[in-house]
PQR file of N, CA, C, O and H, with PARSE charges and radii, in Angstrom:
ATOM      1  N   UNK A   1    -175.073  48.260 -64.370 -0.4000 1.5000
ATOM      2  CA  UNK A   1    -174.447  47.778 -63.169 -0.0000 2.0000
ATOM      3  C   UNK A   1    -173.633  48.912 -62.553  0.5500 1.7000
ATOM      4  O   UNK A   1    -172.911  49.694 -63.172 -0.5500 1.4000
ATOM      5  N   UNK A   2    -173.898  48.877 -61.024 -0.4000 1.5000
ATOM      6  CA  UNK A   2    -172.818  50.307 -60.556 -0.0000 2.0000
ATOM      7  C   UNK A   2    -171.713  49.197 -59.855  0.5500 1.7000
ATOM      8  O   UNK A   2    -171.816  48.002 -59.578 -0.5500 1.4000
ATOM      9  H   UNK A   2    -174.485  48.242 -60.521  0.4000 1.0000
ATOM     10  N   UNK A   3    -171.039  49.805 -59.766 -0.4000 1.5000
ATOM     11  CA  UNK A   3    -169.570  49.000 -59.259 -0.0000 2.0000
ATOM     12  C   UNK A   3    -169.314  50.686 -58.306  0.5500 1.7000
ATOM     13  O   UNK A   3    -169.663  51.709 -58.895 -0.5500 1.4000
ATOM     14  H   UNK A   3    -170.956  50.776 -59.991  0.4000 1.0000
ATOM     15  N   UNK A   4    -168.757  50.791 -56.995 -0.4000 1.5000
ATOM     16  CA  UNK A   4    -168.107  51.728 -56.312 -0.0000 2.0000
ATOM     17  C   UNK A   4    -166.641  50.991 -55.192  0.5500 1.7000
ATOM     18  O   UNK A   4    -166.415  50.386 -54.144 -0.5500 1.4000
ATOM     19  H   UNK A   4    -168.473  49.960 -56.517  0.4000 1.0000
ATOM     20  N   UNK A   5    -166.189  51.434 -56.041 -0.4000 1.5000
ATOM     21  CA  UNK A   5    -164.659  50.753 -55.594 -0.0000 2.0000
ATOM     22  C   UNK A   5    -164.159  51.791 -54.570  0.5500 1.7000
ATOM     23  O   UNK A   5    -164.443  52.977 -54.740 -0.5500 1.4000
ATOM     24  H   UNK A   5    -166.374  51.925 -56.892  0.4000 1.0000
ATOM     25  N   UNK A   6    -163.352  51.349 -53.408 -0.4000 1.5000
ATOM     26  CA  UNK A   6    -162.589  51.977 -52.291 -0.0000 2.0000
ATOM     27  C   UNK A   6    -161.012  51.824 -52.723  0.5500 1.7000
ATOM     28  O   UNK A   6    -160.260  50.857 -52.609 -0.5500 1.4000
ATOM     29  H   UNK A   6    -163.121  50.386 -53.270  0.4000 1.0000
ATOM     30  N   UNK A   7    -160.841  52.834 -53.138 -0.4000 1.5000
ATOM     31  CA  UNK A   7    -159.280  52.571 -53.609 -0.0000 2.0000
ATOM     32  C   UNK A   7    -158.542  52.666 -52.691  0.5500 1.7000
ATOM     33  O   UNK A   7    -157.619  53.316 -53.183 -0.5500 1.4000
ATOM     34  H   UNK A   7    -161.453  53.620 -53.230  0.4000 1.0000
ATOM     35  N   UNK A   8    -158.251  52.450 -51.545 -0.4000 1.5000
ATOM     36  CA  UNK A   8    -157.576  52.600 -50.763 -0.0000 2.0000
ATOM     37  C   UNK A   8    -157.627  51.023 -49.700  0.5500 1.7000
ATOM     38  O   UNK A   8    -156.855  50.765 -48.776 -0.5500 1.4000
ATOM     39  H   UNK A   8    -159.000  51.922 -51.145  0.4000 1.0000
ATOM     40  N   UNK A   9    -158.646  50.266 -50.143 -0.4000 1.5000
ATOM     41  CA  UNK A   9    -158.563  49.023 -49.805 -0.0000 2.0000
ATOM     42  C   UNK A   9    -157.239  48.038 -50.073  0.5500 1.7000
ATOM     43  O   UNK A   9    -156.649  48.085 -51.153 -0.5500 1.4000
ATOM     44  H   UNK A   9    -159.273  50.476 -50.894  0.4000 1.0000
ATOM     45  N   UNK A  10    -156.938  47.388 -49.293 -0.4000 1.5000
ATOM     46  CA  UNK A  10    -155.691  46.784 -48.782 -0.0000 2.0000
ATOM     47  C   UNK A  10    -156.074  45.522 -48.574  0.5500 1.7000
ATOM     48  O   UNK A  10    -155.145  44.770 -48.279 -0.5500 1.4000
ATOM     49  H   UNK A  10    -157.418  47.350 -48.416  0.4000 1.0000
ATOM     50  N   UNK A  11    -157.674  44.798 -48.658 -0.4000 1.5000
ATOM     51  CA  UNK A  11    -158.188  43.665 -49.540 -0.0000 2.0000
ATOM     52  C   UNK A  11    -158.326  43.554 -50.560  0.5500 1.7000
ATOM     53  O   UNK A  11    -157.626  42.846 -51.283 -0.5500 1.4000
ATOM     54  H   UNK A  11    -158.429  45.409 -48.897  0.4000 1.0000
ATOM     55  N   UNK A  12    -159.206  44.179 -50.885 -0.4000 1.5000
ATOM     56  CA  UNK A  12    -159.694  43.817 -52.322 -0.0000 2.0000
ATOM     57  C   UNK A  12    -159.444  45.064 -53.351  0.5500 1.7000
ATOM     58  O   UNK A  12    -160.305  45.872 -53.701 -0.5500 1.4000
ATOM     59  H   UNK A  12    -159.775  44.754 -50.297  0.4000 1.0000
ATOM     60  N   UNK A  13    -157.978  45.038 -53.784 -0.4000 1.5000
ATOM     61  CA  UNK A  13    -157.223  45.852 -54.222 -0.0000 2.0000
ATOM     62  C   UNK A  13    -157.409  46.267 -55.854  0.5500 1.7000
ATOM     63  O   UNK A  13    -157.153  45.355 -56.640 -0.5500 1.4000
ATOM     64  H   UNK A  13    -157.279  44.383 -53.499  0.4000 1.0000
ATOM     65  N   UNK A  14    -157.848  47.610 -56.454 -0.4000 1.5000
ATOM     66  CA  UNK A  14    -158.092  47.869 -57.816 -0.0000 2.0000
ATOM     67  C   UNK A  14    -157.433  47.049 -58.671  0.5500 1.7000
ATOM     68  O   UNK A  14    -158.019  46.366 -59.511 -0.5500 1.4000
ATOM     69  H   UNK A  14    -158.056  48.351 -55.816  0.4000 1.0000
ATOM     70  N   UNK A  15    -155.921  47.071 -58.476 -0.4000 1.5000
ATOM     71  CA  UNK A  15    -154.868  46.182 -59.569 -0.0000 2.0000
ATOM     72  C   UNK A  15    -155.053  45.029 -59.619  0.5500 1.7000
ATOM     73  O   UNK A  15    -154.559  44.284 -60.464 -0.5500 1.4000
ATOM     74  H   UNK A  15    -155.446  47.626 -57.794  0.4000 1.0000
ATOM     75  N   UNK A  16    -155.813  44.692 -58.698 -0.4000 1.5000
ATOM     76  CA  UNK A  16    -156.236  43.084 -59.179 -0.0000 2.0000
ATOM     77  C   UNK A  16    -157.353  42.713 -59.610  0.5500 1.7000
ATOM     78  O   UNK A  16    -157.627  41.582 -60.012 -0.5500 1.4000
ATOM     79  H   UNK A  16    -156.215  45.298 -58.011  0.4000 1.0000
ATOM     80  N   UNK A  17    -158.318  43.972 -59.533 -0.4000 1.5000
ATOM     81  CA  UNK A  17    -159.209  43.640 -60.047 -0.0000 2.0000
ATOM     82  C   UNK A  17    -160.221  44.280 -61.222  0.5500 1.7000
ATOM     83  O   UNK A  17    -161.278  43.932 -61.748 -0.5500 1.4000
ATOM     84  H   UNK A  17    -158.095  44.891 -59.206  0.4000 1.0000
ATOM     85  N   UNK A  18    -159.005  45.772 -61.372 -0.4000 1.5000
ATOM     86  CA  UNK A  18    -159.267  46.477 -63.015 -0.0000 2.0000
ATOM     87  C   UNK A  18    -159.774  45.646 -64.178  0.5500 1.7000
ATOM     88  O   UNK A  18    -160.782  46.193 -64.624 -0.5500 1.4000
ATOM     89  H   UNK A  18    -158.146  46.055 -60.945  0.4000 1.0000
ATOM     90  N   UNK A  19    -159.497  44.628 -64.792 -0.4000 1.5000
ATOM     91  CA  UNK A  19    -159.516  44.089 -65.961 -0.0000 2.0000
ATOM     92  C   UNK A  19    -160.843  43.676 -65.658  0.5500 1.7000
ATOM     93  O   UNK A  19    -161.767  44.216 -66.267 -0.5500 1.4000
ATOM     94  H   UNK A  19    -158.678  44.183 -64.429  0.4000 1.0000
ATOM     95  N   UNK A  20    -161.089  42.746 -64.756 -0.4000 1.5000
ATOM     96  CA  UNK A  20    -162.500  42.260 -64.613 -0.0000 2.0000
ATOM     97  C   UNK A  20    -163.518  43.321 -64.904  0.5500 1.7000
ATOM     98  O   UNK A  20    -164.044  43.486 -66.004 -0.5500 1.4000
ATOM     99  H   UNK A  20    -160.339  42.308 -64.262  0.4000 1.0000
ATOM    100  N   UNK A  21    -163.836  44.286 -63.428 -0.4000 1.5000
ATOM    101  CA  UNK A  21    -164.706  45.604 -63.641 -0.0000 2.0000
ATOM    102  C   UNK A  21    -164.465  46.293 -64.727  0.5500 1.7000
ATOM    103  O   UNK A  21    -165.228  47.258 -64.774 -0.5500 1.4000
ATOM    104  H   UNK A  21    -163.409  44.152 -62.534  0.4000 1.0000
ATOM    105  N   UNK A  22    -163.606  46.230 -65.808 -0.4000 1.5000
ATOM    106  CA  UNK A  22    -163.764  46.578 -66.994 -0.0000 2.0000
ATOM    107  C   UNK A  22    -164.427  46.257 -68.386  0.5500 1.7000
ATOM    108  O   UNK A  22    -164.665  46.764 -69.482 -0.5500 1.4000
ATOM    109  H   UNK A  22    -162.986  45.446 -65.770  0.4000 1.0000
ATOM    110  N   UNK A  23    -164.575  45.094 -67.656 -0.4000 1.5000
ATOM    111  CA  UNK A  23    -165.116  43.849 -68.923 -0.0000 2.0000
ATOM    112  C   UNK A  23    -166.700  43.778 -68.554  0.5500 1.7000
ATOM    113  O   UNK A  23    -167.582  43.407 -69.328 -0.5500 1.4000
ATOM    114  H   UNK A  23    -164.381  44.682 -66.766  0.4000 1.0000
ATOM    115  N   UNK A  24    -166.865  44.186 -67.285 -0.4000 1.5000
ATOM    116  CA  UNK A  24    -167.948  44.299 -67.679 -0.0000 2.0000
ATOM    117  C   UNK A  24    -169.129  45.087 -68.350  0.5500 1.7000
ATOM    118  O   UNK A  24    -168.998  46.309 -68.403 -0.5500 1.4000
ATOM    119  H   UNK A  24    -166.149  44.487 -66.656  0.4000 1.0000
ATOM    120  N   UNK A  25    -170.200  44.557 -68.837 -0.4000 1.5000
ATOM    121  CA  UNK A  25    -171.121  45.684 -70.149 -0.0000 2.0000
ATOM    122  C   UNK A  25    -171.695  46.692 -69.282  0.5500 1.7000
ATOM    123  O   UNK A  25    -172.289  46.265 -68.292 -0.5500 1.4000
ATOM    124  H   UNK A  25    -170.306  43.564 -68.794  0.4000 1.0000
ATOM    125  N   UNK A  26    -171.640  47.870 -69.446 -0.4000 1.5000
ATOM    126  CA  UNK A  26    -173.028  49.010 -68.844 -0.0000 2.0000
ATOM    127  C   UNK A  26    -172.430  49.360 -67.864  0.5500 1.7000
ATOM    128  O   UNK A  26    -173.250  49.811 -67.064 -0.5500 1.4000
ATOM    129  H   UNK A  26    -171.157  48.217 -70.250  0.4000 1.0000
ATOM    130  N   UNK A  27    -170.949  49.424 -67.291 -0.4000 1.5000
ATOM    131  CA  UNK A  27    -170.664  49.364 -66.080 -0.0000 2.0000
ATOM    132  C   UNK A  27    -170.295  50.818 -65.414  0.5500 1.7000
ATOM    133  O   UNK A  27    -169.163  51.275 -65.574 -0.5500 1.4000
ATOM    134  H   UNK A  27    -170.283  49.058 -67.941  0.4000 1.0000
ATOM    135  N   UNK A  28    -171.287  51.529 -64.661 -0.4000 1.5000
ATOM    136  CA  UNK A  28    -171.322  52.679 -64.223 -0.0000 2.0000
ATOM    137  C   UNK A  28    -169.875  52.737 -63.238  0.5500 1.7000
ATOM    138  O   UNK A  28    -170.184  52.639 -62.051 -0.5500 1.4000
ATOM    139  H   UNK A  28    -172.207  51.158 -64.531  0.4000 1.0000
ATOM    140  N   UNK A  29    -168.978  52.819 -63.368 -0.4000 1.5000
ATOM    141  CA  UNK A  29    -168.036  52.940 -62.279 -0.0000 2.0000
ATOM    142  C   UNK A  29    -167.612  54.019 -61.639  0.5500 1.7000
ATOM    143  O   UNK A  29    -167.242  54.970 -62.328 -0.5500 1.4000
ATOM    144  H   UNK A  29    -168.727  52.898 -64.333  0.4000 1.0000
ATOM    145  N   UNK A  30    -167.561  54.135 -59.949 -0.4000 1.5000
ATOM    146  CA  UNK A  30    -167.145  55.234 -59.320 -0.0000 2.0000
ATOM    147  C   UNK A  30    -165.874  55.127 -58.253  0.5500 1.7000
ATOM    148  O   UNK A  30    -165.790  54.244 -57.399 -0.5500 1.4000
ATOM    149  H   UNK A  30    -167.861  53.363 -59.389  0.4000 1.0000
ATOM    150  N   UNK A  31    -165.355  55.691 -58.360 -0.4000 1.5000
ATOM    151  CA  UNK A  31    -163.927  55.257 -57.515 -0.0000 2.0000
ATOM    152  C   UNK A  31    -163.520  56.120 -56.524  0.5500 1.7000
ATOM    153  O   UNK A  31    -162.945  57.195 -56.698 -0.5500 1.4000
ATOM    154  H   UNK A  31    -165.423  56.409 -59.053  0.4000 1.0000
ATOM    155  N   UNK A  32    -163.860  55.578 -55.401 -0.4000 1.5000
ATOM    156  CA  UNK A  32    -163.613  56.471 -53.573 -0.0000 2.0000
ATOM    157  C   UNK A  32    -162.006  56.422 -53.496  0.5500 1.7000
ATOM    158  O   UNK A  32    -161.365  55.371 -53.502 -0.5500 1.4000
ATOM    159  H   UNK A  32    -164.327  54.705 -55.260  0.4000 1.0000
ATOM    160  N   UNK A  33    -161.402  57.814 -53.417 -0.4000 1.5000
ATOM    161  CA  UNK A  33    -160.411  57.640 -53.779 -0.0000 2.0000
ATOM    162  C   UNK A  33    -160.314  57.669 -51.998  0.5500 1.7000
ATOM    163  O   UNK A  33    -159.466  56.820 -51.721 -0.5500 1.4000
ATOM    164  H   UNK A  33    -161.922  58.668 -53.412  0.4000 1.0000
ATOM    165  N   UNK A  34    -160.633  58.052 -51.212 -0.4000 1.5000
ATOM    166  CA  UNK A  34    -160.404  57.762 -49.570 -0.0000 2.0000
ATOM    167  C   UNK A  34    -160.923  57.074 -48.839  0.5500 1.7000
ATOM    168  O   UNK A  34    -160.867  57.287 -47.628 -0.5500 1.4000
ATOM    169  H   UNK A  34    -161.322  58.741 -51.437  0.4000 1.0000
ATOM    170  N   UNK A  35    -161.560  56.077 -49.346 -0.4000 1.5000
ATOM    171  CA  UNK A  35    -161.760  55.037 -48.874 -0.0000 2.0000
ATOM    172  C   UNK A  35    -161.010  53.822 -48.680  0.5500 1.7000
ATOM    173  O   UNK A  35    -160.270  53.344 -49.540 -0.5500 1.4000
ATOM    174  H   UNK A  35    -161.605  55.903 -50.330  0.4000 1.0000
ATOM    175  N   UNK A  36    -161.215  53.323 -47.521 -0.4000 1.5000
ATOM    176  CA  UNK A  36    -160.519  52.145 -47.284 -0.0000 2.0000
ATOM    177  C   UNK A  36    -160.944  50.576 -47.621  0.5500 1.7000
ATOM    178  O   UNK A  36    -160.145  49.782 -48.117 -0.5500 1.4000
ATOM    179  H   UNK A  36    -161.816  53.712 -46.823  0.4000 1.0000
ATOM    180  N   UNK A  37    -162.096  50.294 -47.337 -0.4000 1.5000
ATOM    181  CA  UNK A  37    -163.127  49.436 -47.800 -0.0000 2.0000
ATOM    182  C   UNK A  37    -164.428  49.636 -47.576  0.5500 1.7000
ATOM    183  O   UNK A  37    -165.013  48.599 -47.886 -0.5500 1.4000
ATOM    184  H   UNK A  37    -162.745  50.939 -46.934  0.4000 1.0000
ATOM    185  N   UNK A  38    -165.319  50.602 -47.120 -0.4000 1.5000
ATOM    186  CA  UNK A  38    -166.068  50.638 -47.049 -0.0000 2.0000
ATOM    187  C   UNK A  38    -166.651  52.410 -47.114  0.5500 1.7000
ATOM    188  O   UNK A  38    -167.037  53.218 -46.269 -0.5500 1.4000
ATOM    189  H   UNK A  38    -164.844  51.445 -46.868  0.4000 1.0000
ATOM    190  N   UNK A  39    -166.439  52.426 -48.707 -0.4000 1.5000
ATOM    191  CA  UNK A  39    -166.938  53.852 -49.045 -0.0000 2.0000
ATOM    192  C   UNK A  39    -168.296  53.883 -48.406  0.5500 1.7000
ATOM    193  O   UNK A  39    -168.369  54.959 -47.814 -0.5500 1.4000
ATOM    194  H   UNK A  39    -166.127  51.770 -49.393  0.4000 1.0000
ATOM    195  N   UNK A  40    -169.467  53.160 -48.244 -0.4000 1.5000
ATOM    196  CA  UNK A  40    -170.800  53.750 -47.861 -0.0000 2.0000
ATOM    197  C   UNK A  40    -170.617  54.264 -46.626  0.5500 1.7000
ATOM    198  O   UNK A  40    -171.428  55.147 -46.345 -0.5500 1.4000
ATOM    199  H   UNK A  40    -169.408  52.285 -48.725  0.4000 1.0000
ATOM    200  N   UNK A  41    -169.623  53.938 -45.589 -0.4000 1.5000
ATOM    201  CA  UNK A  41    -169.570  54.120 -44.490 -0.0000 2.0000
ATOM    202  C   UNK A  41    -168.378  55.392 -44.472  0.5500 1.7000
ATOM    203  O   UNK A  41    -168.545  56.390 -43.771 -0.5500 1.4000
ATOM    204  H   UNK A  41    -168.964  53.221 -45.817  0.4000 1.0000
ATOM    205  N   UNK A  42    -167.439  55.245 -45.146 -0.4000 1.5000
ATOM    206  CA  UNK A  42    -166.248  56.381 -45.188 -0.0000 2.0000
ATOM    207  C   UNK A  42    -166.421  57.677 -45.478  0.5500 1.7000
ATOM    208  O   UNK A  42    -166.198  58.552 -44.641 -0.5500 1.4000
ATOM    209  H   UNK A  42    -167.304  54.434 -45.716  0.4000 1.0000
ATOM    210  N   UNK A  43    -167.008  58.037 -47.200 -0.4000 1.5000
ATOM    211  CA  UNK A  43    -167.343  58.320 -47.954 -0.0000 2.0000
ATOM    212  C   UNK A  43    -169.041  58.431 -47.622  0.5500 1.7000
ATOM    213  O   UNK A  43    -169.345  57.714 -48.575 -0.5500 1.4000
ATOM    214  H   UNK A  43    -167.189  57.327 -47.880  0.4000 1.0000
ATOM    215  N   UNK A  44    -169.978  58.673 -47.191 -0.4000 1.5000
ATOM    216  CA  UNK A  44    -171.370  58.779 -47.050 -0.0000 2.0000
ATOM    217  C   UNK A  44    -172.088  59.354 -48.139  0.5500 1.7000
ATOM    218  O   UNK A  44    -172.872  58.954 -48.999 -0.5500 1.4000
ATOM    219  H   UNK A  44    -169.730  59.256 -46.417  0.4000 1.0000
ATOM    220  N   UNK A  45    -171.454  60.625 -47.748 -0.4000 1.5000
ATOM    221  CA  UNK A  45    -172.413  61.578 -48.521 -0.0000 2.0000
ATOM    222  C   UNK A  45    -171.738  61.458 -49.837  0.5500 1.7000
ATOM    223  O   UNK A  45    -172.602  61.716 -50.675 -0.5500 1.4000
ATOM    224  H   UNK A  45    -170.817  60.949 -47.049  0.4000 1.0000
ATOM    225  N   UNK A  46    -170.472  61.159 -50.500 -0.4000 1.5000
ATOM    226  CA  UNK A  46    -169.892  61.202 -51.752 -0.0000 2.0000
ATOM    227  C   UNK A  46    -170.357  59.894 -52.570  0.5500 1.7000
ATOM    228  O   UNK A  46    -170.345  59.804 -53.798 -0.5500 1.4000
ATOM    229  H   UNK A  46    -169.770  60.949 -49.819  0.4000 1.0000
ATOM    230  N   UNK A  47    -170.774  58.879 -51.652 -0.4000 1.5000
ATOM    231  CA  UNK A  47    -171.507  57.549 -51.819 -0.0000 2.0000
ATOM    232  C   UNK A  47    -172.592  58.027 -52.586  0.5500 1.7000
ATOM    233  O   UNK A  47    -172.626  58.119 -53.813 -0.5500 1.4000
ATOM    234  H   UNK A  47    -170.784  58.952 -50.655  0.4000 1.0000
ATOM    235  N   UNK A  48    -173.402  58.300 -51.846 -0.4000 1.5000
ATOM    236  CA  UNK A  48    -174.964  58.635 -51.826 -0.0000 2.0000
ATOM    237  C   UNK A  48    -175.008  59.359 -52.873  0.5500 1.7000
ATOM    238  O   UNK A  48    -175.649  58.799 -53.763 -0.5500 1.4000
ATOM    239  H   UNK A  48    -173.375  58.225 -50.849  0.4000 1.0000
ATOM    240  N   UNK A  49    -174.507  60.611 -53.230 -0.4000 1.5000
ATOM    241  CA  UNK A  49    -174.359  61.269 -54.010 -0.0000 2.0000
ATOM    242  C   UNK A  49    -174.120  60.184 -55.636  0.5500 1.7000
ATOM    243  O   UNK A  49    -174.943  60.189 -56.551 -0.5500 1.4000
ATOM    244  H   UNK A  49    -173.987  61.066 -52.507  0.4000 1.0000
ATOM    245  N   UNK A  50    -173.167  59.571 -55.638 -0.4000 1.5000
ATOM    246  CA  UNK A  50    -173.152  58.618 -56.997 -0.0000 2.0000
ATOM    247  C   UNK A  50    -173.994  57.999 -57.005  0.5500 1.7000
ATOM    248  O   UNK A  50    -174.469  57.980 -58.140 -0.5500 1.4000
ATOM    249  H   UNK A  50    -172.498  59.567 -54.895  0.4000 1.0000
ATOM    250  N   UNK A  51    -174.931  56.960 -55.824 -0.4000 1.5000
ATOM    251  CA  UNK A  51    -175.195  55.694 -56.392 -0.0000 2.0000
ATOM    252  C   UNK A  51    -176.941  56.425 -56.468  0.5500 1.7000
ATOM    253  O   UNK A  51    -177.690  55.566 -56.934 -0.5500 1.4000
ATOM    254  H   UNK A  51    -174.544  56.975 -54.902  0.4000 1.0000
ATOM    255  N   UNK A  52    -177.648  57.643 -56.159 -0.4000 1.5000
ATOM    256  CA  UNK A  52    -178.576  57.671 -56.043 -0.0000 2.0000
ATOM    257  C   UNK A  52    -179.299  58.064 -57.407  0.5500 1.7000
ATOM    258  O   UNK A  52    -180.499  57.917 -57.642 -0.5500 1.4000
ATOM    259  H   UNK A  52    -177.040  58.341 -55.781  0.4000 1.0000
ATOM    260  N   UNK A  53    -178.254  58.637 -58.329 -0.4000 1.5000
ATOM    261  CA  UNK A  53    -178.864  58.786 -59.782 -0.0000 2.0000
ATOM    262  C   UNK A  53    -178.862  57.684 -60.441  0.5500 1.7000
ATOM    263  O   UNK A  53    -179.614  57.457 -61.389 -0.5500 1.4000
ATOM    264  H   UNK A  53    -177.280  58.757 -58.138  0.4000 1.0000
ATOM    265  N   UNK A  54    -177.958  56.853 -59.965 -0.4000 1.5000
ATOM    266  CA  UNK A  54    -177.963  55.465 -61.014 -0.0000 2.0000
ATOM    267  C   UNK A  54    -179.193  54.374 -60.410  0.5500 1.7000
ATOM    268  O   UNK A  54    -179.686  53.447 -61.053 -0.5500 1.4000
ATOM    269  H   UNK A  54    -177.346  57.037 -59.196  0.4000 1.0000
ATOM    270  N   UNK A  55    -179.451  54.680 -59.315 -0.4000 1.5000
ATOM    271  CA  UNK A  55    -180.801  53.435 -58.298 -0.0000 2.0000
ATOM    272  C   UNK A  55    -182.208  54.575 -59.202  0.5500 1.7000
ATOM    273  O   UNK A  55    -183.218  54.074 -59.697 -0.5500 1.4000
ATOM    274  H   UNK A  55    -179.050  55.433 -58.793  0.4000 1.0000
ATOM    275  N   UNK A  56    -181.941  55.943 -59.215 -0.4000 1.5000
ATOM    276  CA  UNK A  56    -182.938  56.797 -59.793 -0.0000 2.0000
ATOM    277  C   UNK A  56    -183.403  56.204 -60.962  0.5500 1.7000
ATOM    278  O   UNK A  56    -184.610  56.147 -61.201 -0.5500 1.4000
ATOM    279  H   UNK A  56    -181.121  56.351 -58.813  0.4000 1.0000
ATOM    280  N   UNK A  57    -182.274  55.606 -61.966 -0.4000 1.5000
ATOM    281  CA  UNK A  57    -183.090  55.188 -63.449 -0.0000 2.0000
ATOM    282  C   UNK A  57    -182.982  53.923 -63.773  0.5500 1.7000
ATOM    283  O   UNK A  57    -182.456  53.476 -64.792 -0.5500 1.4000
ATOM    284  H   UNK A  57    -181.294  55.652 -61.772  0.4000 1.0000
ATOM    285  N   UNK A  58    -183.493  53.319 -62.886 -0.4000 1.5000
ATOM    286  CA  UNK A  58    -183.678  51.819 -62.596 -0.0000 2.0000
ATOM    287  C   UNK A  58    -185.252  51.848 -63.066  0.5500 1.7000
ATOM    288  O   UNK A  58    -186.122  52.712 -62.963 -0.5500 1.4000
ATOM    289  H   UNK A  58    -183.920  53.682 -62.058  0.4000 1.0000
ATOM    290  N   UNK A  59    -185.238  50.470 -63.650 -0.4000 1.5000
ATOM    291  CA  UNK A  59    -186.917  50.704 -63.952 -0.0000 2.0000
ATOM    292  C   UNK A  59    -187.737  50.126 -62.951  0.5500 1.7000
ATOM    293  O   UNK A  59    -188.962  50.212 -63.031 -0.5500 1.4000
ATOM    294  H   UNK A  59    -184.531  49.768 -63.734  0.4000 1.0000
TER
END
């Protein structure tokens, strides 16, 4: 599972939701540290860059 969190979101805020995305099994996590909520759009190329090796070894 990839999880890419916008840490800079002011909804859906890391501290509330660390424990969960932690618990989960296999969990590739990447964390946009300048993002606001929407790393694919903020963040593009630093996006793309993480999520394309992990969509790569998908079977």
């Amino acid at each position: 599972m990839f999880v890419g969190w916008a840490m800079r979101d002011g909804l859906v805020q890391w501290a509330h939701n660390r424990d969960a995305v932690s618990a989960l099994p296999n969990v590739t996590l990447v964390r946009f540290e300048n993002s606001g909520h929407a790393p694919f759009l903020e963040e593009s190329a630093a996006f793309h860059a993480a999520v394309m090796p992990f969509l790569g070894g998908l079977p």
